[in-house]
C-alpha positions as CSV (number, residue, x, y, z in Angstrom):
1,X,20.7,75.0,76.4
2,X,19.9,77.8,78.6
3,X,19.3,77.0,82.0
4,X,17.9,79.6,84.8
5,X,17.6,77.9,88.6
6,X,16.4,80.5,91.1
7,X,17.2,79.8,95.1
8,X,16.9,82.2,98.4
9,X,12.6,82.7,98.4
10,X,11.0,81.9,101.5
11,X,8.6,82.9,104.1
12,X,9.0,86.6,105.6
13,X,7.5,88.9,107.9
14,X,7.0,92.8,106.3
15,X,9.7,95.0,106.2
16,X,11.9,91.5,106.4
17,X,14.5,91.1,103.6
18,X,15.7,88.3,101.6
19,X,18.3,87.5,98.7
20,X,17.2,85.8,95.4
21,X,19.8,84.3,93.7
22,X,20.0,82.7,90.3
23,X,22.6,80.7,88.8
24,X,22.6,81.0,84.8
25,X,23.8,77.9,82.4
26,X,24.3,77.9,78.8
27,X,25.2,82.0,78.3
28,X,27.4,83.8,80.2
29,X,25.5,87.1,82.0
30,X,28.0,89.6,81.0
31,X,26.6,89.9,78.2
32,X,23.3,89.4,78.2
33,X,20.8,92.1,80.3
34,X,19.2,90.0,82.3
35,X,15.9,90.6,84.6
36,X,14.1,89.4,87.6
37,X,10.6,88.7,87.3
38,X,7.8,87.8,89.6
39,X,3.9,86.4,89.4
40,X,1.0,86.8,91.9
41,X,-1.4,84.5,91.9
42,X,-4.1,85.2,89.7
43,X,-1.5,87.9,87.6
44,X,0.4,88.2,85.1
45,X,4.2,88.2,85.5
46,X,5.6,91.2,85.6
47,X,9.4,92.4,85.4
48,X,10.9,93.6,88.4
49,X,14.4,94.8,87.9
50,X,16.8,94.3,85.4
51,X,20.9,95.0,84.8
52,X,22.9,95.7,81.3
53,X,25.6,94.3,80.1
54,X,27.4,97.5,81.4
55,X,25.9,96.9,84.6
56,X,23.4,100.1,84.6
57,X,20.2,98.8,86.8
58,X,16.3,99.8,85.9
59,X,14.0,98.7,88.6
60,X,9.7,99.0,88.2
61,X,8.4,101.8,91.0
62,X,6.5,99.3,93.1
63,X,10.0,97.9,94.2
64,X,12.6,101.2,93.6
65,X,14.5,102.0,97.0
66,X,13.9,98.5,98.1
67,X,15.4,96.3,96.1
68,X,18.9,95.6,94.1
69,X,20.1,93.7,91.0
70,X,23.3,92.4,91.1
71,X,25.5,90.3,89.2
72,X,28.7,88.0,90.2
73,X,30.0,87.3,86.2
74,X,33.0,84.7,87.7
75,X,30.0,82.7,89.5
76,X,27.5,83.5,86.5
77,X,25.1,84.7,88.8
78,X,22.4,87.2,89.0
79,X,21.4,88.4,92.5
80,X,18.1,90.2,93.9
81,X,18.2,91.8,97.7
82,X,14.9,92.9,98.5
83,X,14.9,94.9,101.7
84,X,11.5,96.7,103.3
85,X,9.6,93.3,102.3
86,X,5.0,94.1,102.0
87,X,2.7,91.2,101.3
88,X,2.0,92.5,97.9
89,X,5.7,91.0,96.9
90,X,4.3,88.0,97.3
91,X,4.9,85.9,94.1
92,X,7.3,83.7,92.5
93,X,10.3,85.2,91.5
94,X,11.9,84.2,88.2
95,X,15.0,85.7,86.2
96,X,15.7,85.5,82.7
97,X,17.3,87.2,80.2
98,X,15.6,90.1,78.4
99,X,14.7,90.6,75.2
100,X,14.6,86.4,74.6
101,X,10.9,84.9,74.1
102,X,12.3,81.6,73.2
103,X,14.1,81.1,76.7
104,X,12.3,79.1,78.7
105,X,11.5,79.9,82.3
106,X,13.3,78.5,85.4
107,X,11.3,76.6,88.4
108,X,11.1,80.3,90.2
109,X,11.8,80.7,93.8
110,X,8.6,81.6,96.1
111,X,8.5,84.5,97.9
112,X,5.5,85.1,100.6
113,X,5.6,88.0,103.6
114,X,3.2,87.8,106.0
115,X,2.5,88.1,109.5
């Protein structure tokens, strides 16, 4: 069974940073592409970033220059730095692999920045 648990949201001001973390169960990330995702309230969810199995990155323009995907293969773990942190990246923050409808979605990790 394929298991996604997200960790590291929290409350920050703008322009703060945090780390996202998600530890993967069940499949091994090196070779999967996997991809953060996030949901507003009141939106839909929406990918953010995502890394290949060779470890090229692809991130959406409302977060390029700000944020990085990552990966730690011995830990099975995807990572998500988000520096330069606006209220409008306020949403929960999920990762799963891409390209796999059946896999269900992790608890997320809330992410709110404000003043």
């Amino acid at each position: 069974q394929v298991q996604f648990v997200e960790s590291g949201g929290g409350l920050v001001q703008p322009g703060g940073s945090l780390r996202l973390s998600c530890k993967v169960s069940g499949i091994m990330v090196r070779i999967y592409s996997m991809g953060w995702y996030r949901q507003a309230p009141g939106k839909q969810r929406e990918l953010v970033a995502s890394i290949t199995t060779g470890g090229n990155t692809n991130y959406q323009d409302f977060v390029k220059g700000r944020c990085t995907i990552s990966r730690d293969i011995a830990e099975n773990t995807v990572y998500l730095q988000m520096n330069s942190l606006k209220p409008e990246d306020t949403a929960v923050y999920y990762c799963k692999r891409l390209n796999f409808a059946g896999d269900g979605w992790g608890q997320g990790t809330q992410v709110t920045v404000s003043s």
